[in-house]
N, CA, C and O of each residue as an XYZ file, in Angstrom:
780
protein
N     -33.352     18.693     -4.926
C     -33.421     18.641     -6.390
C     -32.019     18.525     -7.005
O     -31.862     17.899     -8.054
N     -31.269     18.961     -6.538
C     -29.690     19.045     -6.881
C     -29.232     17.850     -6.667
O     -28.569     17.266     -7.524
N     -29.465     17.424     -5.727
C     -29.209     15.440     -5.446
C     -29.518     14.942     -6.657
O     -28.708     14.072     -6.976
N     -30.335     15.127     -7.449
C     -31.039     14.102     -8.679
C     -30.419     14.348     -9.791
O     -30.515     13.514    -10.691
N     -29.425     15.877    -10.049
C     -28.471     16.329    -10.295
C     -27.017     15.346    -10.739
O     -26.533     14.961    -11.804
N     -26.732     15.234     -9.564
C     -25.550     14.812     -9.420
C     -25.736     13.096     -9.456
O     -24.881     12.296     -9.837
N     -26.974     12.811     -8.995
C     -26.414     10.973     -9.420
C     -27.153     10.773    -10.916
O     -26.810      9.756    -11.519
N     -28.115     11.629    -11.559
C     -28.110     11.287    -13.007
C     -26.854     11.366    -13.524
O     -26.252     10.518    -14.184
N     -26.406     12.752    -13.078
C     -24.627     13.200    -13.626
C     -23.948     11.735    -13.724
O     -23.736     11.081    -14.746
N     -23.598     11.318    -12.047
C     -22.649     10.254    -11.859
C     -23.006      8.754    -12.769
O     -22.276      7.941    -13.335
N     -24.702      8.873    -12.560
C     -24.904      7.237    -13.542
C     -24.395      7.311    -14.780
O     -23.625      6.420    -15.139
N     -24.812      8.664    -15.900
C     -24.789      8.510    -16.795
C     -23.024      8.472    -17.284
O     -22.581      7.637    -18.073
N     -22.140      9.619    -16.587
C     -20.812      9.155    -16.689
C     -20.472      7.896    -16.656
O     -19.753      7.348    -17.491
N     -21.259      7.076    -15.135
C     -20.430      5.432    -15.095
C     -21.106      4.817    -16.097
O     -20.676      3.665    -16.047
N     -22.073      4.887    -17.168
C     -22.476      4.090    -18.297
C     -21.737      4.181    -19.058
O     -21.688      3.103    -19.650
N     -20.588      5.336    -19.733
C     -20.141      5.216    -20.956
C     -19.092      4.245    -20.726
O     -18.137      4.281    -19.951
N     -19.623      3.005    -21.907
C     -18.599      2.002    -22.108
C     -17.403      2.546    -22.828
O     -17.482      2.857    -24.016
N     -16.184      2.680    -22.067
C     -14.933      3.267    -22.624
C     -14.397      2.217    -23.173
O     -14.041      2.145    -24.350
N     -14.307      1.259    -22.256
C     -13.562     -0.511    -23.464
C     -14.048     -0.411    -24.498
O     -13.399     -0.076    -25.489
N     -15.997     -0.825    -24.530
C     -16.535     -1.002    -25.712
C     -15.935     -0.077    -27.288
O     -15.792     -0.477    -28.444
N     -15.737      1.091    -26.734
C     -15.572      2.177    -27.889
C     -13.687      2.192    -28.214
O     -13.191      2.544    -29.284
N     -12.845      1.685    -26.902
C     -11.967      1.426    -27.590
C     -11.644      0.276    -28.192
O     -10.614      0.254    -28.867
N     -12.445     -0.889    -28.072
C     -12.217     -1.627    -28.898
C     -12.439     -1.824    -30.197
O     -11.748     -2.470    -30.985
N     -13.803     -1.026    -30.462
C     -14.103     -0.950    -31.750
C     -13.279      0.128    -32.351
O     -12.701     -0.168    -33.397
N     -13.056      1.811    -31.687
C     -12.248      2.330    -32.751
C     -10.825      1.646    -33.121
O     -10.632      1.526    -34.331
N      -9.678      1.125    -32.158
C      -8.437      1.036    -31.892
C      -8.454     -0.380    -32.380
O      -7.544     -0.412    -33.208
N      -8.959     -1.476    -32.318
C      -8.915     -2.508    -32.863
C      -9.948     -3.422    -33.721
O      -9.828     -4.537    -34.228
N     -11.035     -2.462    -33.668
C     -11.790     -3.112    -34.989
C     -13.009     -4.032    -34.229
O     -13.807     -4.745    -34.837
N     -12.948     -3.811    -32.513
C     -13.601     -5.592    -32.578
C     -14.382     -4.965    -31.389
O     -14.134     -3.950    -30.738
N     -15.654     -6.088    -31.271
C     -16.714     -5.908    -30.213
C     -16.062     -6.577    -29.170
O     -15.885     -7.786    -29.323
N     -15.700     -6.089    -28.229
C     -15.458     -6.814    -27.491
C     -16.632     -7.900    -26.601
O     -16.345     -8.947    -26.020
N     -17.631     -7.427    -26.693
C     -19.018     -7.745    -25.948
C     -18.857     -9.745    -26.900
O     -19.623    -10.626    -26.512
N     -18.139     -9.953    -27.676
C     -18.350    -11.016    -28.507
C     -17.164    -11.536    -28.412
O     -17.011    -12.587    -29.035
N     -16.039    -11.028    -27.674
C     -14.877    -12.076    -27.203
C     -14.109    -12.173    -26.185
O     -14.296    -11.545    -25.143
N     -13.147    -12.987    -26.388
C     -12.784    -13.114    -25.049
C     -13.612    -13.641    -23.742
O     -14.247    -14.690    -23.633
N     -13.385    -12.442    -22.640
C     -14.614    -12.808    -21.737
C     -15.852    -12.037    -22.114
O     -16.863    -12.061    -21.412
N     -15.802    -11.689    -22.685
C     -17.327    -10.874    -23.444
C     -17.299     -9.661    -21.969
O     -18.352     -9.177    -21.554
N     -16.218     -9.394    -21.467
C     -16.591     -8.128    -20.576
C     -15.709     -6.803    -21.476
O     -14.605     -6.782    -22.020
N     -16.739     -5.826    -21.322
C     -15.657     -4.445    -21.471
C     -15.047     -3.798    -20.494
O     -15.020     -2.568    -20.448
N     -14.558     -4.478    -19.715
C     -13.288     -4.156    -18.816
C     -12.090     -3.875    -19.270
O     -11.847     -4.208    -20.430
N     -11.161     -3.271    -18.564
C      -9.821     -3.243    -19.032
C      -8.877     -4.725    -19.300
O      -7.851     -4.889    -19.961
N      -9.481     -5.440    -18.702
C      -8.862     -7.226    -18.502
C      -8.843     -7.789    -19.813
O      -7.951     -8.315    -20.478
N     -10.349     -7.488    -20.069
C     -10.571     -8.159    -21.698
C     -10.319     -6.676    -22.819
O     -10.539     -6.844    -24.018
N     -10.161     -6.196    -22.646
C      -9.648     -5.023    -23.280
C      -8.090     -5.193    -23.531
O      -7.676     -5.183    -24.690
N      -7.249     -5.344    -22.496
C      -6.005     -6.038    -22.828
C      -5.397     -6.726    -23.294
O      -4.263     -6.521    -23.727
N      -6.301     -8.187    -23.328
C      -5.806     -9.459    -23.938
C      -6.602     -9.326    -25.347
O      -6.497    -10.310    -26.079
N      -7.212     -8.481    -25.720
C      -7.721     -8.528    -27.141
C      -7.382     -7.414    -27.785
O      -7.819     -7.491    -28.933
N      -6.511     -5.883    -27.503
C      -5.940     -5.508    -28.436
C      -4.698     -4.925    -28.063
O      -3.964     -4.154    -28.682
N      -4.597     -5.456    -26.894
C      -2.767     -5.038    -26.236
C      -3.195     -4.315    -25.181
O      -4.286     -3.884    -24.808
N      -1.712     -4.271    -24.655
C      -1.852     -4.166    -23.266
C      -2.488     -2.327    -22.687
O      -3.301     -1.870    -21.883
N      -0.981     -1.539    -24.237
C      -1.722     -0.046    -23.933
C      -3.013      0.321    -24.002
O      -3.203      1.412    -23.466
N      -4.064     -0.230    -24.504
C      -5.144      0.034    -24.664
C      -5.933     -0.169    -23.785
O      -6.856      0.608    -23.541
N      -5.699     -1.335    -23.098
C      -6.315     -1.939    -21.719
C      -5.961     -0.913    -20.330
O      -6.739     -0.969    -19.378
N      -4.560      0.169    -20.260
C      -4.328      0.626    -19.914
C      -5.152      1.973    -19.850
O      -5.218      2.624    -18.807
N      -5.693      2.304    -20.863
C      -6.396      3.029    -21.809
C      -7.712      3.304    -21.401
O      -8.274      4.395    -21.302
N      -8.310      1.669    -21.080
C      -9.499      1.578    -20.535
C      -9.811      1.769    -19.378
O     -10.852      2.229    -18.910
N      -8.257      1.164    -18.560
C      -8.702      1.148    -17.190
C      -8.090      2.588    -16.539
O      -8.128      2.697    -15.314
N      -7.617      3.518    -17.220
C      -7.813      4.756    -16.962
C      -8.936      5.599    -17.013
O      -9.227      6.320    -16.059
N      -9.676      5.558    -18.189
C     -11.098      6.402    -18.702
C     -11.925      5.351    -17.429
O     -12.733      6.039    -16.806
N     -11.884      3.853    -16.931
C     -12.854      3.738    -16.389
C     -12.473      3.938    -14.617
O     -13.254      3.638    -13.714
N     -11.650      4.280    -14.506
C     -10.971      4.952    -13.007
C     -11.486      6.648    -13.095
O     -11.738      7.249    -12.050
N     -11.588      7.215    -14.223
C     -12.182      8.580    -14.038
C     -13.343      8.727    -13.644
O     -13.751      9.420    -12.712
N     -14.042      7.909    -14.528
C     -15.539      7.579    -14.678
C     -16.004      7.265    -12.987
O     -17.137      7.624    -12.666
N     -15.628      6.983    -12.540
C     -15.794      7.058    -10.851
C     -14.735      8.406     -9.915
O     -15.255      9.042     -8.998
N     -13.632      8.590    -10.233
C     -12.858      9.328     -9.467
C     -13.582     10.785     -9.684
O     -13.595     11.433     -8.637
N     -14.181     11.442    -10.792
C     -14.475     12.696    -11.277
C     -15.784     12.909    -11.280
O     -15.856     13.819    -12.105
N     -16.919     12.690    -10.912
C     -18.119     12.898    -10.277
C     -18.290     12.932     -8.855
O     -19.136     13.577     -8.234
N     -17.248     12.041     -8.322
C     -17.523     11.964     -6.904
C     -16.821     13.179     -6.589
O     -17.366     14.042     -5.901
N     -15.365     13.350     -7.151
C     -14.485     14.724     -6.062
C     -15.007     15.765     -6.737
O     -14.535     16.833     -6.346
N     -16.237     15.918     -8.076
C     -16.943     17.474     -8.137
C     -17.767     17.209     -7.050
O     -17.525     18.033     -6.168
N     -18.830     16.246     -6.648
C     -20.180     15.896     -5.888
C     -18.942     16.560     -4.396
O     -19.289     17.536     -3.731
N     -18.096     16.105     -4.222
C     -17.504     16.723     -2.514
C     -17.265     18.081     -2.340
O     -17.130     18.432     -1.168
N     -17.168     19.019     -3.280
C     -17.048     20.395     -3.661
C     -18.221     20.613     -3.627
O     -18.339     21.755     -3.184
N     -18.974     20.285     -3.789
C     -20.783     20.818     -3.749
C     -21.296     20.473     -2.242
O     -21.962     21.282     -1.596
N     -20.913     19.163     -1.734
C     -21.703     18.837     -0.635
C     -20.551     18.033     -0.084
O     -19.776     17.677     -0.972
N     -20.173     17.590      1.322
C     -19.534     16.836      2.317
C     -20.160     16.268      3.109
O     -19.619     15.878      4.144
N     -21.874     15.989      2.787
C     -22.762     14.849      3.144
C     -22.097     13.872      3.032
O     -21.409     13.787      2.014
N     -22.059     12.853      3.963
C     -21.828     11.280      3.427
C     -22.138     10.572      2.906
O     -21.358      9.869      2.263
N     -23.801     10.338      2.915
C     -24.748     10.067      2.690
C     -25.385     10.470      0.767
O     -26.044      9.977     -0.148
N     -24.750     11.443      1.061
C     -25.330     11.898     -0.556
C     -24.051     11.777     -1.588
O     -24.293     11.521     -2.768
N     -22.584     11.976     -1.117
C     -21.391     11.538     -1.461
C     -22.092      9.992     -1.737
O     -22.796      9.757     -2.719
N     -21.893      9.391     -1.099
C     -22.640      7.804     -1.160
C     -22.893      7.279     -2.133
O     -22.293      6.438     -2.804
N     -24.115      7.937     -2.273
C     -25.546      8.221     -3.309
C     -24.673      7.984     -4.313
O     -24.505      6.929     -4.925
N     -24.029      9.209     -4.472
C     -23.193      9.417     -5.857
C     -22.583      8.655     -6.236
O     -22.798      8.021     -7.269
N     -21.321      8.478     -5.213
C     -20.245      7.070     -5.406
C     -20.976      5.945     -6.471
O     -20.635      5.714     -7.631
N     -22.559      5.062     -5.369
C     -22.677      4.572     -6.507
C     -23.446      4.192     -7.299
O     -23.660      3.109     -7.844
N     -24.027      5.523     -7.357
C     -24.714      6.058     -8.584
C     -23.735      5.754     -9.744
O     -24.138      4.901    -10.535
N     -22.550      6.286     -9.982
C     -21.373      5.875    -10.576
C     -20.787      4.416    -11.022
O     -20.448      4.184    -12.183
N     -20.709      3.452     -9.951
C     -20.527      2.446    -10.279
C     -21.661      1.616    -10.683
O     -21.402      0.866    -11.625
N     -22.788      1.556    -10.243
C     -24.075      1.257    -10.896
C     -24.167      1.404    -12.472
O     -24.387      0.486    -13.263
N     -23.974      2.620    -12.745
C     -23.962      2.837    -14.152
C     -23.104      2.483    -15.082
O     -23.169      2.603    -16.305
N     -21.955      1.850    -14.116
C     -21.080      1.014    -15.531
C     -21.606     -0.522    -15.228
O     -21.352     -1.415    -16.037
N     -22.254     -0.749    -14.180
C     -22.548     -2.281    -14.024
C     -23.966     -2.643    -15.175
O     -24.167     -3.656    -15.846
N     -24.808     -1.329    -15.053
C     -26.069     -1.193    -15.821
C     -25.932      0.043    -16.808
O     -26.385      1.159    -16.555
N     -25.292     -0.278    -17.890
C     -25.103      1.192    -18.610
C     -26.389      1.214    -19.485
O     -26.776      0.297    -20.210
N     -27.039      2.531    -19.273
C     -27.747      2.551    -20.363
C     -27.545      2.685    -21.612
O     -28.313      3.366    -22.291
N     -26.439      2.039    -22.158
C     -25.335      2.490    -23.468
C     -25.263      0.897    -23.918
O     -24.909      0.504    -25.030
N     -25.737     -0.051    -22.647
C     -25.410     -1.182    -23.155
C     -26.658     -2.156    -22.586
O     -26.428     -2.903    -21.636
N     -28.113     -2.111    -23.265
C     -29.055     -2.529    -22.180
C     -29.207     -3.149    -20.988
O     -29.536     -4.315    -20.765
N     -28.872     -2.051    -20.051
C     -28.583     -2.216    -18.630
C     -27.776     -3.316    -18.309
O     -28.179     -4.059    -17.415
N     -26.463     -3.620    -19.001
C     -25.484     -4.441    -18.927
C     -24.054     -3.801    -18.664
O     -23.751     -2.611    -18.584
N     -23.396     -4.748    -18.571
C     -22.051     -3.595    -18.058
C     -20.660     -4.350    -18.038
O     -20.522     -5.437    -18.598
N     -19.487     -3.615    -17.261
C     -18.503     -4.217    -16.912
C     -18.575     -4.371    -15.180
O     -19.321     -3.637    -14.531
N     -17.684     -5.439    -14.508
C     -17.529     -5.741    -13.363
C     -17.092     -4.667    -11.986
O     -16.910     -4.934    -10.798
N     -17.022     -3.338    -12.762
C     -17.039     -2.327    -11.761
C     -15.643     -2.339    -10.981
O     -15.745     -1.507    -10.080
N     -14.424     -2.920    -10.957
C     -13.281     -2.643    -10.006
C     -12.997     -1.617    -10.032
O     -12.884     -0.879     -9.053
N     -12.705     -1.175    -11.858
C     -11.944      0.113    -11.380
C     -12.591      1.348    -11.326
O     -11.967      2.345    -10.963
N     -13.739      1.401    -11.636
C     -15.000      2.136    -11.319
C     -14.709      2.342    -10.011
O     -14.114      3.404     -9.829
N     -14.915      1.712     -9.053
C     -14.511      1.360     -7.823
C     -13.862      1.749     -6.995
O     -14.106      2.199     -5.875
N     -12.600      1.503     -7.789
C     -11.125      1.846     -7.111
C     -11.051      3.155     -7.580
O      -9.975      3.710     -7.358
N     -12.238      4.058     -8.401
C     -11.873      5.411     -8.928
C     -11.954      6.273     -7.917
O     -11.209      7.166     -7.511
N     -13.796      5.526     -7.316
C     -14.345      6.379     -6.888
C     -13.977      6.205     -5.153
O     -14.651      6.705     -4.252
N     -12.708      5.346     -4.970
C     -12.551      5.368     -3.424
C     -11.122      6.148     -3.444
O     -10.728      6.527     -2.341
N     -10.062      6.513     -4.897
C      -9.272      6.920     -4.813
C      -9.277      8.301     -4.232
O      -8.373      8.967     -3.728
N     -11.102      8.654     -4.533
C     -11.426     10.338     -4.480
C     -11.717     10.677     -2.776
O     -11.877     11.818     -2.344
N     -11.738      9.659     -2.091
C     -12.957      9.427     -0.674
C     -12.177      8.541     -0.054
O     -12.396      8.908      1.100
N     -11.605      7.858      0.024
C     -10.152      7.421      0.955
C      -9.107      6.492      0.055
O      -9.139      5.274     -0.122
N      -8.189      7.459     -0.444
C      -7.264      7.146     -0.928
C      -5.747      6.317     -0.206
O      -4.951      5.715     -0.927
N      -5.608      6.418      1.016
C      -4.973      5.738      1.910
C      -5.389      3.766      1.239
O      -4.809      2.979      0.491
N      -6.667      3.738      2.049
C      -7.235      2.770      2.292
C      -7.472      1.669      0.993
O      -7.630      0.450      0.937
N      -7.392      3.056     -0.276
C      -7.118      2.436     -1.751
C      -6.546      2.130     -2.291
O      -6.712      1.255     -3.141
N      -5.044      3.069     -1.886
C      -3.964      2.540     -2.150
C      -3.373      0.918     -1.773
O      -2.888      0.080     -2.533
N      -3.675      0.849     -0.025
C      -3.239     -0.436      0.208
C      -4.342     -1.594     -0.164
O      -3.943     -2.757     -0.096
N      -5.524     -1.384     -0.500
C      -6.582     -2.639     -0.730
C      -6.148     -2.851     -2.877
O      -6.649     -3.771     -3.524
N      -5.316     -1.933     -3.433
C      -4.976     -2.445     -4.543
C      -3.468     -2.661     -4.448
O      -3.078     -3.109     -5.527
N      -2.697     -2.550     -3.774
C      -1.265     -3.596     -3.285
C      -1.757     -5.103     -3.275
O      -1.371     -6.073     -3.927
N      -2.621     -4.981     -2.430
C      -3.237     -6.482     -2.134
C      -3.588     -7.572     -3.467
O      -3.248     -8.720     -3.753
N      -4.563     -6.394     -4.164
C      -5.367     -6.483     -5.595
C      -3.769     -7.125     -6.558
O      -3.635     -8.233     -7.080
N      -2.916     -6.158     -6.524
C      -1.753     -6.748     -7.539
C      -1.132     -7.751     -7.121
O      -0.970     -8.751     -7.820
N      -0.625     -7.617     -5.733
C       0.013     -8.587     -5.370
C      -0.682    -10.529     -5.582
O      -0.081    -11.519     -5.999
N      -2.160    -10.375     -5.071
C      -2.466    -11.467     -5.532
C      -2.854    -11.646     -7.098
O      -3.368    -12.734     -7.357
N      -2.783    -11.266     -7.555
C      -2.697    -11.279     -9.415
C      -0.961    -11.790     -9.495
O      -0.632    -12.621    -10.341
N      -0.367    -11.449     -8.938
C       0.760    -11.888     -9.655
C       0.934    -12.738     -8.673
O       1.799    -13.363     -9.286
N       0.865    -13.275     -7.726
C       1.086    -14.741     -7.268
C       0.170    -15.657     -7.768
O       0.466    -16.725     -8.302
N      -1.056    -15.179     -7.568
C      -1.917    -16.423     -8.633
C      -2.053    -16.138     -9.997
O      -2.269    -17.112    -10.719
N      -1.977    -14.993    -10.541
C      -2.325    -15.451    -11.453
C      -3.988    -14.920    -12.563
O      -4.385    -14.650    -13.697
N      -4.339    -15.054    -11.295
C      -6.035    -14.921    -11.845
C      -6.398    -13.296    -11.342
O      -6.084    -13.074    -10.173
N      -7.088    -12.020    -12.177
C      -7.502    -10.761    -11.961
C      -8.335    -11.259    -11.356
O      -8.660    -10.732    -10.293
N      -8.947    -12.372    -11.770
C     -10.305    -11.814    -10.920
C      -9.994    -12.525     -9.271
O     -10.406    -11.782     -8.379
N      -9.661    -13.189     -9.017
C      -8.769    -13.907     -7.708
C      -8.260    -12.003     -6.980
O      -8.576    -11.599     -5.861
N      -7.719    -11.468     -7.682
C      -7.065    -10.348     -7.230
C      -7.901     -9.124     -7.312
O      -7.316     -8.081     -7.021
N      -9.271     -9.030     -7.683
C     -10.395     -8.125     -7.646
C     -11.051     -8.822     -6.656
O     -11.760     -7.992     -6.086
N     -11.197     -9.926     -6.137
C     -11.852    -10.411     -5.054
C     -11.202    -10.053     -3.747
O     -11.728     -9.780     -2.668
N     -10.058    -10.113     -4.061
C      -9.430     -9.700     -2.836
C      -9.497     -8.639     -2.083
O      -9.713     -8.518     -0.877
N      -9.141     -7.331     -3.509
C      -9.863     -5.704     -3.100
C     -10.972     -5.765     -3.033
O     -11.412     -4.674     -2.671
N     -11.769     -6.516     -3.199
C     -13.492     -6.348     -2.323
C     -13.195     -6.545     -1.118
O     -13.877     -5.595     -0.735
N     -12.774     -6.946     -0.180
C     -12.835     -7.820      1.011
C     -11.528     -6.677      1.522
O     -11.619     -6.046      2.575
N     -10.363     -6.556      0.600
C     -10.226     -6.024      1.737
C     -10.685     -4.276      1.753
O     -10.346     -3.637      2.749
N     -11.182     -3.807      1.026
C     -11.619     -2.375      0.597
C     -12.504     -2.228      2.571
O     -11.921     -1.495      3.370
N     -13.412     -2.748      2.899
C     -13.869     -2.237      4.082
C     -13.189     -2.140      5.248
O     -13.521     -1.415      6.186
N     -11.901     -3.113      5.198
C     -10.852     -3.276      6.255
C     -10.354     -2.068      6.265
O     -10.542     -1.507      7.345
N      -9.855     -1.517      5.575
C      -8.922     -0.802      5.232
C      -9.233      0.573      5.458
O      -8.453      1.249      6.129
N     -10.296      1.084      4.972
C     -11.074      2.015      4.923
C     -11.918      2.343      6.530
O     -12.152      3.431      7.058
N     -12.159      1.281      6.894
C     -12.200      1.119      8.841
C     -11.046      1.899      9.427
O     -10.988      2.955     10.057
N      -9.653      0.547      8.777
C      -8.525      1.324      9.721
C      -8.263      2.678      9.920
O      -8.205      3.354     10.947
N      -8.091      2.987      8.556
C      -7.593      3.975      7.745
C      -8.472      5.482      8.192
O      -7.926      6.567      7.988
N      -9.924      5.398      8.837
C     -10.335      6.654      9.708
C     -11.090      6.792      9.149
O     -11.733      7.744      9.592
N     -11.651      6.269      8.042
C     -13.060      6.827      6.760
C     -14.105      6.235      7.176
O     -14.355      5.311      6.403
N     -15.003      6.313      8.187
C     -15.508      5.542      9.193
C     -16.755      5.406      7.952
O     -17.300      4.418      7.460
N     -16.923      6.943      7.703
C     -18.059      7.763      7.054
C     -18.552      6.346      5.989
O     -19.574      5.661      5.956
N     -17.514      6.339      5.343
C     -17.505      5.670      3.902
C     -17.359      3.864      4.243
O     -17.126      3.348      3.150
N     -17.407      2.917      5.192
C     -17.409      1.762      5.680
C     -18.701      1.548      4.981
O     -18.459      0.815      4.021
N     -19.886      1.833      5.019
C     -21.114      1.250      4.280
C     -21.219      1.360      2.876
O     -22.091      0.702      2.309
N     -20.386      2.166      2.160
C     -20.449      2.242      0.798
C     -19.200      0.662      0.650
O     -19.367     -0.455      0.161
N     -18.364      1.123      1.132
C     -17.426     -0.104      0.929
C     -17.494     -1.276      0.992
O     -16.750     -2.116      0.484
N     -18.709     -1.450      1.842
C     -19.361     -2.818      1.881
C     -20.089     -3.035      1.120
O     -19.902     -4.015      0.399
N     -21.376     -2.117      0.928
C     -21.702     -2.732     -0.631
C     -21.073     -2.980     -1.908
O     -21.437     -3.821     -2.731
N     -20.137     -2.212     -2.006
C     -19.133     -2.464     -2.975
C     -18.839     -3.920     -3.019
O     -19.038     -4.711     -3.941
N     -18.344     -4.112     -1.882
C     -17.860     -5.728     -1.680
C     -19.182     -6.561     -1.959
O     -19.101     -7.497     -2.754
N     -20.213     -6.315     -1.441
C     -21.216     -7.010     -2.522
C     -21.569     -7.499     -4.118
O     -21.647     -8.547     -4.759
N     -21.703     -6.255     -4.293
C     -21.662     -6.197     -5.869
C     -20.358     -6.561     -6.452
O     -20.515     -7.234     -7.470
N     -19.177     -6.355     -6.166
C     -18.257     -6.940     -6.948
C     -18.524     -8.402     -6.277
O     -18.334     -9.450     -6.894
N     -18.722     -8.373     -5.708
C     -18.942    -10.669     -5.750
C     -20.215    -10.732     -6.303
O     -20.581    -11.901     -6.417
N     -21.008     -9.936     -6.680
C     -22.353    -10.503     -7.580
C     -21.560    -10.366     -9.036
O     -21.552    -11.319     -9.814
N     -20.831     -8.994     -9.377
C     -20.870     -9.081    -10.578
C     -19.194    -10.254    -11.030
O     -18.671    -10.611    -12.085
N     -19.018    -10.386    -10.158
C     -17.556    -11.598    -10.432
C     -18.444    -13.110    -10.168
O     -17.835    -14.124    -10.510
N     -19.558    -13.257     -9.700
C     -19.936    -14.664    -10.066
C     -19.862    -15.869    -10.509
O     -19.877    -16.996    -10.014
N     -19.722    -15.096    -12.273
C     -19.133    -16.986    -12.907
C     -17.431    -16.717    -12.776
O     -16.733    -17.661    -13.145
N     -16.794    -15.603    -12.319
C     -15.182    -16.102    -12.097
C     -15.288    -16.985    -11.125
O     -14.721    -18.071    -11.238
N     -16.222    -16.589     -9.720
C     -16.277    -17.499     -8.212
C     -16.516    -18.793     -9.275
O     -15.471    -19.439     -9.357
N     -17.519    -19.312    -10.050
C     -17.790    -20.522    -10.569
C     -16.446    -21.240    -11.262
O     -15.931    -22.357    -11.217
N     -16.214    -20.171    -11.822
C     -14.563    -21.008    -12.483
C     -13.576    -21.010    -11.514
O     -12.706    -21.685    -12.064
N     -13.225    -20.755    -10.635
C     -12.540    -20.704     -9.581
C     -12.407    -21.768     -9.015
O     -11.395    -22.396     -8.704
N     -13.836    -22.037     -8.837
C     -13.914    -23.376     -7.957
C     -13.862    -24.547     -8.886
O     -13.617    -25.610     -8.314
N     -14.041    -24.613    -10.242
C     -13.965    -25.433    -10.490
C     -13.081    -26.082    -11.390
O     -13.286    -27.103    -12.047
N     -11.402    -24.885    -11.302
C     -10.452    -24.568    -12.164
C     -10.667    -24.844    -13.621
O     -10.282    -25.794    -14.303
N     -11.449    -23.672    -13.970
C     -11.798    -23.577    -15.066
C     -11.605    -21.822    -15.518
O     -12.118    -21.292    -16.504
N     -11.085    -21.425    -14.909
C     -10.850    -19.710    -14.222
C      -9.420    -19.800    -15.658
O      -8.690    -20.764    -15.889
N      -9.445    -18.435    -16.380
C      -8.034    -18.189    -17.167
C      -6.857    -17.429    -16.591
O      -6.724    -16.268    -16.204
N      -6.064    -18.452    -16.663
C      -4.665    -17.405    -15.333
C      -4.265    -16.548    -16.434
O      -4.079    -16.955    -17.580
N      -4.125    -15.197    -15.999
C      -3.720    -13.933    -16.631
C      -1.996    -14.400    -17.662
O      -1.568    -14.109    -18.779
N      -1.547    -15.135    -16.633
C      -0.184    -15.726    -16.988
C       0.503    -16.710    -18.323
O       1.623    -16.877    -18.805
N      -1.249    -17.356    -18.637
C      -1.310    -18.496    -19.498
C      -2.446    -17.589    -20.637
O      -3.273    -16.702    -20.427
N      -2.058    -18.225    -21.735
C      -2.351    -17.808    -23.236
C      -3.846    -18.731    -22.947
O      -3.732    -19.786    -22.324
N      -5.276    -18.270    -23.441
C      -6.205    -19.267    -23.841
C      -6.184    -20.181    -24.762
O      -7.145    -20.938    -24.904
């Protein structure tokens, strides 16, 4: 019963749209209506500056990091850790705050692996920056920390946590989709270049 506990806990935390609400208090604007129409920190940035995007992608790094490391104080199941993890990221992909719509989950992501192998997180977002600033493109450089998030997390001894990491890498290539579409068909916005 306590299981049902902790991933209502974790969904309903990963639903609150933190972009959405800072965009409307801090700059006036829906974000859901520009830009890339995501409430991520990405489009949170390029539509009311950079601190704010900073802003976002902090509140949405908690929103995963702080359900999971209370859920490991209660239980050191893997399996139900799991659950939770992403119970968490689920709920910002499907917020019930935004009819079961969401943002692309990275740093959701990267919150909730900072809490559950932080080694393995650290170096799969080196990767994440490093290819952002050679190409150019976030989402080019969120594809990357999908792919390499299970490597890493293998090496790195978190044997436990290899199946969460892989679905992860799923869902962030479902929910990055039309970037894969613009990608291929350079139609993708380099972080570098003004729209």
């Amino acid at each position: 019963m306590l299981w049902i506990f902790w991933l209502v806990f974790a969904y309903f935390l990963g639903s609150i749209p933190f972009g959405l609400f800072i965009g409307k208090i801090c700059c006036n604007l829906d974000i859901r209506t520009e830009g890339s129409k995501s409430t991520g920190a990405t489009n949170v940035a390029r539509l009311c500056g950079f601190k704010y995007g900073v802003a976002a992608l902090a509140l949405d790094l908690g929103k995963g990091f702080i359900p999971v490391l209370m859920a490991y104080q209660y239980s050191h199941n893997w399996i139900f850790i799991s659950l939770v993890a992403a119970a968490a990221v689920l709920g910002h992909v499907f917020s019930i705050f935004l009819d079961m719509k969401g943002g692309k989950a990275v740093a959701t992501t990267i919150g909730v692996f900072l809490a559950l192998a932080p080694v393995a997180t650290i170096y799969s977002v080196i990767f994440l920056l490093a290819v952002i600033a050679l190409s150019g493109f976030v989402s080019m450089g969120s594809l990357t920390f999908a792919i390499s998030l299970p490597f890493f997390t293998l090496i790195t001894g978190c044997v436990g946590m290899v199946p969460l990491a892989c679905g992860m890498t799923v869902l962030l290539f479902w929910t990055h989709r039309d970037n894969i579409k613009r990608l291929a068909t350079g139609e993708e916005h380099s972080w570098k270049k003004k729209k």
